[in-house]
N, C-alpha and C positions, 0 to 999 in steps of 0.2 A: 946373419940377422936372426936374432934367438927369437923374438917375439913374433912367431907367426899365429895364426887362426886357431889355437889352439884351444879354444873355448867356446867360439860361434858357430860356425862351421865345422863337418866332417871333411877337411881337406885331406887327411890321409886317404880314406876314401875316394875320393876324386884323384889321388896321387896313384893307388895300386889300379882303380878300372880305366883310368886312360881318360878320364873325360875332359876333353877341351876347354867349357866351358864353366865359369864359376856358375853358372845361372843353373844348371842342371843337375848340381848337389840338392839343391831345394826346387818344392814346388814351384812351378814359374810364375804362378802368382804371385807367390811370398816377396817377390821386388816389384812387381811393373806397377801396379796398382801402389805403392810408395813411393817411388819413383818420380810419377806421376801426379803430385798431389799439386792442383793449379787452379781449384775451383773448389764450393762447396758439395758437389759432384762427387768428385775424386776424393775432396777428404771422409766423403762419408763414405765410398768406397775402401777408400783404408782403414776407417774406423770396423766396420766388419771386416774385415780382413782379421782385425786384432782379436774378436771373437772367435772366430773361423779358427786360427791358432789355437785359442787358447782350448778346445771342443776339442781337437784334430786326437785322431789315435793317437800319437806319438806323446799327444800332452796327458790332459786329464780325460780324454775320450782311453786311452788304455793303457798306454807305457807306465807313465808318473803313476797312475793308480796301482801299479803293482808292487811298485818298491812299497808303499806305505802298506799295500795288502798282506804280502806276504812275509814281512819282518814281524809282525804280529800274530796274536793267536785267537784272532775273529775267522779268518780267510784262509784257506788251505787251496794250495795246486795239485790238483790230479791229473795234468795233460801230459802229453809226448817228450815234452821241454824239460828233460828233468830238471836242468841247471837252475828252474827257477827256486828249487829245493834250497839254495844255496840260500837263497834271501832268509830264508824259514828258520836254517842251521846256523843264521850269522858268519857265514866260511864265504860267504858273497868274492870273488876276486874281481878289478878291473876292465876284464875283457867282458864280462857278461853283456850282451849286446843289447840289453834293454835300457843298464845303465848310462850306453851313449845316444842310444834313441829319446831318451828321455832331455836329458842335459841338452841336447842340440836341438830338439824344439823349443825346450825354456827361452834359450838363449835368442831363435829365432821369433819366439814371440815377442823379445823384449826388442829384435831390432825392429818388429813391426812399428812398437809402440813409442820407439827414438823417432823415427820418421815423424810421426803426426804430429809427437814434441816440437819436431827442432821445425816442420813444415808449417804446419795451418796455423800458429799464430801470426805468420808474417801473411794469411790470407786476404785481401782488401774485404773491407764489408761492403754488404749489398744491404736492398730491402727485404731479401729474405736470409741471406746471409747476414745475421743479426750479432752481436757479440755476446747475446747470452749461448747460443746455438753455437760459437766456434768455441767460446768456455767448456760447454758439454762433451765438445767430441775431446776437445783437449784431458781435458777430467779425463774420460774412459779411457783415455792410453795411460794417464799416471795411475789408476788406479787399477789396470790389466799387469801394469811395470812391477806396482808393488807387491802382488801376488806373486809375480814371477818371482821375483826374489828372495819373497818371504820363504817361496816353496825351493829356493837353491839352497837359501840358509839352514833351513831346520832340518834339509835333507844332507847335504853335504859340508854344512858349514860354511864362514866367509869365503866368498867365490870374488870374481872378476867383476868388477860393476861398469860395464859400459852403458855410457847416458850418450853418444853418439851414436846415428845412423851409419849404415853401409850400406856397399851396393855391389862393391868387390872386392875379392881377396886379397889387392894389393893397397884397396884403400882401408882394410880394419889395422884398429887402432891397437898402439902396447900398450897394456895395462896388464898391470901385476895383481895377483891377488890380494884382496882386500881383509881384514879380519873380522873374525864375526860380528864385532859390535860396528863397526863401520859398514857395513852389507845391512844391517838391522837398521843401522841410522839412516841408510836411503830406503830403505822401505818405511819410513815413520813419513820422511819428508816426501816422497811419492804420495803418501796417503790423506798427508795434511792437504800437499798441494789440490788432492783429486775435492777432499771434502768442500776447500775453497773455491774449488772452481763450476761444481757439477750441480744440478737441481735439485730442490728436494723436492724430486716426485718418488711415484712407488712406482718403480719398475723391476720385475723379476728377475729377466734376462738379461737386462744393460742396467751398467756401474750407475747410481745415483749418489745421490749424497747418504743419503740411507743405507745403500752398501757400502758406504766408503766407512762407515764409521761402525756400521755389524764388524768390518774385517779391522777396524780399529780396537773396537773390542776385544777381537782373540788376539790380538796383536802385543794390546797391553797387559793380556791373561802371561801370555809367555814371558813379559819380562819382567812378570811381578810385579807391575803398577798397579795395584788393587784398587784402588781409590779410580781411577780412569779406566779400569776396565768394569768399572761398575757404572760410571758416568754413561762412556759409550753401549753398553749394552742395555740400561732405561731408556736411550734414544730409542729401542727398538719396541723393549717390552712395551713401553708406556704409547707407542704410536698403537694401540689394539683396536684401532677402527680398520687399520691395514694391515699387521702382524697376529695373529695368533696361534694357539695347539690347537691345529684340527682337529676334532673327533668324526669318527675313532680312529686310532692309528693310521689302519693304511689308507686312508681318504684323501692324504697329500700324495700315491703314489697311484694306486691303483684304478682299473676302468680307467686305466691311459689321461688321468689329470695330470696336469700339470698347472699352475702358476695359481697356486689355492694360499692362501693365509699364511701355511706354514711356511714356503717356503720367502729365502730373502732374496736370496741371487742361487739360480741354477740356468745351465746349459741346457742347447732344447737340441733335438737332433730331428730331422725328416726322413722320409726314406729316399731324398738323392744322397743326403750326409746322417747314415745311421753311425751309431755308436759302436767302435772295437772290442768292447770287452763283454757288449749284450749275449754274442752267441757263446761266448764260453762259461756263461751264466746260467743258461738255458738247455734243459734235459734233452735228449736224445729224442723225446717222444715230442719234444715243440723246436724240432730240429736244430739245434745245437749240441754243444759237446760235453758239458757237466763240467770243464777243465778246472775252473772257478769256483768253490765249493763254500758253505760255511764250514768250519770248524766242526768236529763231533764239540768243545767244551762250548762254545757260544750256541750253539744248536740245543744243547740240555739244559742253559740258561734260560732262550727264550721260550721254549716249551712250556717250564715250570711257572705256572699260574702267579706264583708270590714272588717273582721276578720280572720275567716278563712281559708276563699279562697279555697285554692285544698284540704286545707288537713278536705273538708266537705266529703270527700270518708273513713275516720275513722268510721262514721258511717252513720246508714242506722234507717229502720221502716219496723220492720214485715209486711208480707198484708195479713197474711191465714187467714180469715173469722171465724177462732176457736182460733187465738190468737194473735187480730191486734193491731199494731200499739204499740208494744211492740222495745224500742230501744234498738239498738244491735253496738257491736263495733267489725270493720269487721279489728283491729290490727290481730284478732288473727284466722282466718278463715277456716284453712284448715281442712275438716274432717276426716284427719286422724292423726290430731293433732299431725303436725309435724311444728307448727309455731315458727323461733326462737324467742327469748329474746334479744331485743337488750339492753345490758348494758351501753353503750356509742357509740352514735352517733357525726356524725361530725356538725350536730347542734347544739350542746350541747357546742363543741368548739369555735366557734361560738358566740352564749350567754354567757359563763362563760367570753369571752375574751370582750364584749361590758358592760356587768355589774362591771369587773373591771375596765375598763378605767374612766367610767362613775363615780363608787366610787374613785378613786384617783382622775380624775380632774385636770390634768396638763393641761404645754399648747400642743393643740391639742388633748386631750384625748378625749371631747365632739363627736370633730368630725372621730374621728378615732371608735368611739363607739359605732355610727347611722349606721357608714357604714355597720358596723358587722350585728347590730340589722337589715337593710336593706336588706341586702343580706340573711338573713331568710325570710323576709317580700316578697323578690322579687322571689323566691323560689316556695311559696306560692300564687303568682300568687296576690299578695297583693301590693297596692299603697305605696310609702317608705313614711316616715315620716320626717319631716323637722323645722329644727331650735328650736328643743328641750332642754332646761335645764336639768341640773343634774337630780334633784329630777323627773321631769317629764321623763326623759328619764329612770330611773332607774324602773319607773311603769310599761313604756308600756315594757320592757325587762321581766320583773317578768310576764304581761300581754301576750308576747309571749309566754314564756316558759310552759305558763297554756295552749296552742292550742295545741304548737309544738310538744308536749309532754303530750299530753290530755289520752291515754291511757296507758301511762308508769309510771312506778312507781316513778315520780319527785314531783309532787303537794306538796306531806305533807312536805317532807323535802326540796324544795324549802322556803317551811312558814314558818318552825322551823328556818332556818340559819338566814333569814331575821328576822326574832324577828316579824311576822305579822302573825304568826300562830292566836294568843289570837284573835286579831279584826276582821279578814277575816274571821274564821270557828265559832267564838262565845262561844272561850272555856272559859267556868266560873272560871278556875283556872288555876295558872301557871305550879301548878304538873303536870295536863294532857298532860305538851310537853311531858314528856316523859311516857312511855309505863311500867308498872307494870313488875317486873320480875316474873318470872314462881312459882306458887303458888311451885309447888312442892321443887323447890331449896330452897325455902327461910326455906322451913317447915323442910327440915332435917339437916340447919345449924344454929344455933342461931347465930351465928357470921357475915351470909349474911341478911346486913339488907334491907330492898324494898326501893326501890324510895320513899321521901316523899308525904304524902299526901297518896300514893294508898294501897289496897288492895287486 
């Protein structure tokens, strides 16, 4: 039987330490509470659950943030780990254990989000169990699925699309890999379905209809829909009783705020579930390890006043006499590493809606384009820029987004969508856009073949 778990599950893993049980590769939460879904109760218990995922170290709380950190040249690694070098050099191989770490939460968040699919629509209604209320929880798993996927695609290209639950390894499904634009096309349909099914309120932390159509927006940034990635991203600008650019800069992060104007959808952590990647953010002198660095090139970006103006409060320069002048980025700062994740900001709105006007190019698109790209620039405490051409205007935009967004996870897949990955980072080859799949999946399917070019 060639099709085994080669995609969802770490079965090899389970195969080399001996563990009995499938339930014991993953958190044991991650089935009983899915499992279980039998009431409005439970499915809201799995409905966070599907947050809970997607937050977790393994996902965006710190694995997945590294691939896009360190293939870029915002984020540098200075820890123990050299191999994570590897991402930085493009020479990345298969076994790197982050890349399976990463892949096999993806994957287990999206089985979280099959569950609630294939479950709570066959839930009875009550009088509080309402059918706008089972719409909503349904919504947030299609619209947690199609992030999942978005972020298989752009990192590894067309993957496996399982739209079925599991529970065991003897009951996941064969499924071959899918192509890119077929992995693209369920994430379109995941997203329609979430915008059709979820509310339009304003909520920061959980999927609304408002998030569904912000991540529609980038969505249709990357595959060149201009015209609809301008649609969807005026849903956002244009809502500014709820959305706007907080001033000054760091106002959306600092003094431990969270869920202020700017942001659209971010991750909240506490300190029972703080964040994996806060302490290697954070200096030795606020007990962390520095491992996480900015760049010295984005570091002398944001410094520089007629770049990047306020938002030079991102980072700073050790001064302890035992470990100086070591750079630190103060995105992530609280020492009790409760910093959230912002996934989409309203600047991002913003930029995705000035880089499409800019590539369509109608009449008035130029100027309707600067204004966007200005109103970041102005934000920023930064001079506007004036009487720019397409091509020109479409740099300093790409050029924004490398400040605005200097510690978030946009740089590498900002370069991949533009097709400027190869000249900007120096990659010797075109296979390097994409990221090796997990030594382990490949090794127990002949049938899962790797990206070409890597190993």
């Amino acid at each position: 039987m060639k099709k085994i778990i080669y995609f969802l599950y770490p079965l090899l893993v389970l195969q080399l330490s001996g563990c009995s049980s499938f339930l014991e590769v993953e958190p044991r939460s991650s089935v009983s509470d899915e499992v279980t879904i039998v009431d409005a109760s439970s499915a809201a218990t799995a409905v966070r659950g599907i947050y809970s995922a997607l937050r977790s170290n393994d996902y965006y709380g710190y694995s997945f943030q590294l691939l896009g950190f360190f293939s870029a040249d915002n984020i540098v690694y200075r820890g123990s780990q050299t191999v994570h070098q590897t991402l930085t050099n493009h020479t990345v191989k298969s076994d790197l254990a982050v890349l399976a770490t990463a892949w096999n939460q993806i994957y287990a968040t999206i089985n979280r989000t099959n569950h609630v699919i294939s479950k709570v629509p066959n839930l009875a209604l009550t009088t509080t169990f309402t059918e706008a209320y089972r719409n909503q929880l349904v919504g947030e798993a299609y619209f947690v699925r199609a992030l999942a996927y978005f972020d298989l695609a752009r990192t590894w290209g067309g993957v496996q699309i399982v739209l079925q639950p599991t529970t065991s390894a003897s009951s996941l499904p064969q499924v071959k890999r899918s192509s890119l634009a077929d992995t693209y096309a369920q994430v379109l349909q995941d997203l329609q379905k979430a915008e059709q099914l979820l509310p339009n309120d304003t909520n920061r932390i959980r999927a609304t209809k408002k998030t569904a159509r912000a991540l529609l927006a980038r969505f249709y940034l990357y595959q060149k829909n201009w015209s609809e990635a301008i649609k969807y991203a005026s849903y956002i600008i244009d809502d500014n009783a709820n959305y706007s650019l907080v001033n000054p800069y760091r106002s959306f992060y600092a003094n431990n705020t969270s869920n202020t104007k700017e942001s659209v959808f971010e991750l909240v952590y506490d300190i029972n579930n703080t964040s994996g990647q806060a302490s290697q953010w954070l200096s030795g002198n606020n007990g962390g390890t520095a491992w996480i660095r900015p760049s010295q090139g984005i570091y002398d970006l944001l410094v520089d006043p007629t770049i990047g103006g306020d938002r030079a409060a991102l980072v700073s320069k050790t001064s302890s006499s035992t470990d100086p002048n070591i750079l630190i980025g103060n995105l992530y700062y609280r020492t009790d590493r409760t910093d959230p994740v912002f996934l989409i900001r309203t600047a991002e709105l913003y930029l995705i809606r000035a880089e499409a006007l800019a590539q369509r190019n109608g009449s008035g698109d130029l100027t309707a384009a600067l204004a966007d790209l200005n109103a970041v620039r102005s934000r920023a405490n930064i001079k506007p820029l004036q009487g720019l051409g397409a091509e020109a205007l479409l740099q300093a935009v790409e050029d924004e987004n490398r400040v605005e967004f200097a510690l978030e996870n946009h740089r590498w897949y900002d370069l991949l969508r533009t097709g400027r990955a190869q000249q900007v980072l120096n990659i010797s080859s075109v296979n390097r856009l994409l990221l090796p799949i997990p030594y382990a999946q490949v090794s127990i399917d002949p049938d899962l073949q790797q990206n070409p070019g890597l190993d």
